[in-house]
VMD Tcl script that draws the C-alpha trace (Angstrom):
set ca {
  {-11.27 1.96 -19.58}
  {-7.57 1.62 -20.20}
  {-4.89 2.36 -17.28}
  {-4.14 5.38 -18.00}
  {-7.92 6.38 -18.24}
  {-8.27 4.84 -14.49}
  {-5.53 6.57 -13.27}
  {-6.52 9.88 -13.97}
  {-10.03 9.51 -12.89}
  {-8.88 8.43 -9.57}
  {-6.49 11.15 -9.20}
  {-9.09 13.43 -9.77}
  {-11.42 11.96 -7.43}
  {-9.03 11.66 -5.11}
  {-8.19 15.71 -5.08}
  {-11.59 16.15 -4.70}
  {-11.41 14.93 -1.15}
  {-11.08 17.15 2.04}
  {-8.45 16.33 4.43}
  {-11.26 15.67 6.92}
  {-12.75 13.20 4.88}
  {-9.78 11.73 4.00}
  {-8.91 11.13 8.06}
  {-12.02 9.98 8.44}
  {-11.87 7.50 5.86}
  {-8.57 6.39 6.94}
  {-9.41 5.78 10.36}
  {-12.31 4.01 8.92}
  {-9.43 1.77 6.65}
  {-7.47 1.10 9.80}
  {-10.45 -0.09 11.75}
  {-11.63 -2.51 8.91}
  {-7.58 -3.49 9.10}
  {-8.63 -5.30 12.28}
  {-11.11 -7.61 11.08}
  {-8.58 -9.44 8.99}
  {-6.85 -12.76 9.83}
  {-3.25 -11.64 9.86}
  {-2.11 -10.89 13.43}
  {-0.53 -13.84 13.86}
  {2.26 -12.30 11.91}
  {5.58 -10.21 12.43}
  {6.63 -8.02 9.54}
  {4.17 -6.00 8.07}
  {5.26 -4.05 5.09}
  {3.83 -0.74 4.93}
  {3.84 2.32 2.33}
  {3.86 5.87 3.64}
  {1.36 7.96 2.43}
  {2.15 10.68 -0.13}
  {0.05 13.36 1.67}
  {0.15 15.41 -1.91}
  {-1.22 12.52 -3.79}
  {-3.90 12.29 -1.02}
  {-3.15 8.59 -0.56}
  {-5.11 6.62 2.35}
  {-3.37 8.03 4.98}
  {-1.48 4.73 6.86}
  {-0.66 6.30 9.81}
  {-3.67 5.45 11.28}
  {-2.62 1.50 10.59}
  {1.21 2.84 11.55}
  {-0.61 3.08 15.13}
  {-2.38 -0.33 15.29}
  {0.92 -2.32 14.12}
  {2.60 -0.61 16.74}
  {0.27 -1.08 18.95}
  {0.35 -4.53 18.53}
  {4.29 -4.81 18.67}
  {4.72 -5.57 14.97}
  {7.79 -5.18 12.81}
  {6.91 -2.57 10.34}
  {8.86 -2.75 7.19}
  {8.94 0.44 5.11}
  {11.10 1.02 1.72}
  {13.38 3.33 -0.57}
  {12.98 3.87 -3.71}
  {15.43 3.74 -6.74}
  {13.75 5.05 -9.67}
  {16.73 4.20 -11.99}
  {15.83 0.65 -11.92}
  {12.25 1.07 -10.19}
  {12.70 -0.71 -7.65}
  {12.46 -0.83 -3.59}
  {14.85 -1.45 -0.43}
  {13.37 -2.29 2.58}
  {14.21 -1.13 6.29}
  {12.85 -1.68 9.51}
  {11.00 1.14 11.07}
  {12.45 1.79 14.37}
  {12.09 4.93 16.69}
  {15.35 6.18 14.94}
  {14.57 5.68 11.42}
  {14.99 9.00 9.62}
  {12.12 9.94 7.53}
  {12.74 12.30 4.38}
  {10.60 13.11 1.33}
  {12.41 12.24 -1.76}
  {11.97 14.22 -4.64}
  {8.58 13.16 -5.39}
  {7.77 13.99 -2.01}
  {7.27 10.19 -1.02}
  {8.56 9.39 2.62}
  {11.32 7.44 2.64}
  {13.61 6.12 5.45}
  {16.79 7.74 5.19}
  {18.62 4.87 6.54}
  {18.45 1.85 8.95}
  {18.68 -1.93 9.35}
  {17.40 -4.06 5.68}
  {14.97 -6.35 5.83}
  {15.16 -9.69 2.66}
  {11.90 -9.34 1.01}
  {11.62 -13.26 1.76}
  {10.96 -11.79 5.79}
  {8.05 -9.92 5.26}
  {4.50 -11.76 5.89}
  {2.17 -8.86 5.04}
  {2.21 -6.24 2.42}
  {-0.33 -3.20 2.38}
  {-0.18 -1.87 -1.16}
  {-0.87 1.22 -2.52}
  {-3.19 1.63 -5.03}
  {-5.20 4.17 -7.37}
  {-8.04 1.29 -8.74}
  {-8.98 -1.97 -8.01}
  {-11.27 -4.75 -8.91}
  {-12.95 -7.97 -7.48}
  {-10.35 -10.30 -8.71}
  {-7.26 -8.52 -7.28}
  {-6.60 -6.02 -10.35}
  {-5.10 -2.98 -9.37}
  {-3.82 0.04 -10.70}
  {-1.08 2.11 -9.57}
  {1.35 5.27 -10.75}
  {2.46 2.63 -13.47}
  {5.99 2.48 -12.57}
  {5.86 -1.49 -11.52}
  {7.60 -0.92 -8.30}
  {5.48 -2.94 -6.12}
  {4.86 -5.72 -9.29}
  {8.44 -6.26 -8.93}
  {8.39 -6.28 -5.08}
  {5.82 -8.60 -4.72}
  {6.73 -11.06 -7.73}
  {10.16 -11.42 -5.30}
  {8.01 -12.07 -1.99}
  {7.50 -15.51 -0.73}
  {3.82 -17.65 -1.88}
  {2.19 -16.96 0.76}
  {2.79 -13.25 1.43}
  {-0.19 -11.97 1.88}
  {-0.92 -8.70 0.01}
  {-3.36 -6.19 1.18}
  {-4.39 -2.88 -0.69}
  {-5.89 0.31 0.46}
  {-8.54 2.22 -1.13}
  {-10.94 5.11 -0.21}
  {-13.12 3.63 -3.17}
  {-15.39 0.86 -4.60}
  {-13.67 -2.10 -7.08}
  {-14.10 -1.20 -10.30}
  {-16.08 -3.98 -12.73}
  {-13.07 -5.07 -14.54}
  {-9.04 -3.91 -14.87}
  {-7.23 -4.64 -18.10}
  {-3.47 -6.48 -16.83}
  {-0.62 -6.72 -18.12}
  {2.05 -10.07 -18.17}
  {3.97 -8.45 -15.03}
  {0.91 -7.39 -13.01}
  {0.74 -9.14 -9.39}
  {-2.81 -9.72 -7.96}
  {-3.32 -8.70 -4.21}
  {-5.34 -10.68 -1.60}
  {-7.45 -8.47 -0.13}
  {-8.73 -4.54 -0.23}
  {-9.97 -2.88 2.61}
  {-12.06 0.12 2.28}
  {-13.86 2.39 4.70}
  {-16.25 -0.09 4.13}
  {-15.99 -3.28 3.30}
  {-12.91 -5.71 2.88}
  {-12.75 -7.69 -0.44}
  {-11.27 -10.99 -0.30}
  {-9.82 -11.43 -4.35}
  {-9.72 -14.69 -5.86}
}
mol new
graphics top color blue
foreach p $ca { graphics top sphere $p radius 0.5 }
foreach p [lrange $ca 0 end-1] q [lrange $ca 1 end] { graphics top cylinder $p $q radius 0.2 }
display resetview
């Protein structure tokens, strides 16, 4: 299947998906969240769900980075050049949907890409070696190709890994993807 193929089937079998089941599986995501070796860590770089898009709803992980006394990292988007600013998350920050209804911190204190340890990506598809398929826009390729080596890039998914995902020249691989689950280490 190409991209474009992938993304639509995982829209669509996304929408198919109550709200209950997608809490459930969320919670579910967070929990597996745990079993990873990343604690050690500060700033954790997190995307907030598009509830319309019925994403993996992070708000569940929101709780456990708190929880933990982590520096949660969230970013703006600039679709003119497609690409992300990143701000602290602090009891202040100002949380707006842009136009695309994605929440987005209004304003706050930046945080150098070169800062962040840990990266939870979005995602629509995945497979075994790290593969993953977005909205095609390349925001977070273009994120993550500016990260430091070791960042460690996590993505969510309600779903199994797909056998195989074509790439492309810019395409990033991620570390690890945590479902309700299962976590699969990529390599």
């Amino acid at each position: 299947m190409t991209k474009a193929e992938i993304r639509k089937l995982y829209k669509t079998k996304r929408q198919v998906l109550s709200l209950h089941e997608i809490e459930e599986k969320s919670i579910a995501i967070a929990n597996q969240v745990l079993k990873l070796d990343i604690w050690q860590n500060t700033y954790y770089h997190l995307f907030l769900s598009i509830k319309q898009q019925k994403e993996v709803d992070t708000d569940f992980l929101l709780y456990v980075l708190k929880g933990k006394d982590k520096q949660v990292v969230v970013s703006q988007s600039n679709f003119k050049d497609c690409s992300l600013k990143h701000v602290l998350l602090t009891d202040s920050t100002l949380i707006k949907l842009n136009r695309f209804n994605i929440p987005e911190p209004q304003d706050g204190i930046k945080v150098p890409v070169k800062k962040i340890d840990v990266v939870f990506v979005p995602l629509l598809a995945f497979d075994k070696h790290g593969n993953r398929v977005g909205y095609g826009k390349g925001f977070y390729d273009r994120f993550l190709k500016n990260c430091r080596e070791d960042v460690v890039k996590i993505g969510l998914s309600f779903f199994k890994p797909e056998e195989s995902i074509e790439t492309d020249e810019h395409d990033i691989n991620i570390d690890f993807v945590v479902t309700p689950d299962h976590i699969f280490r990529c390599h």
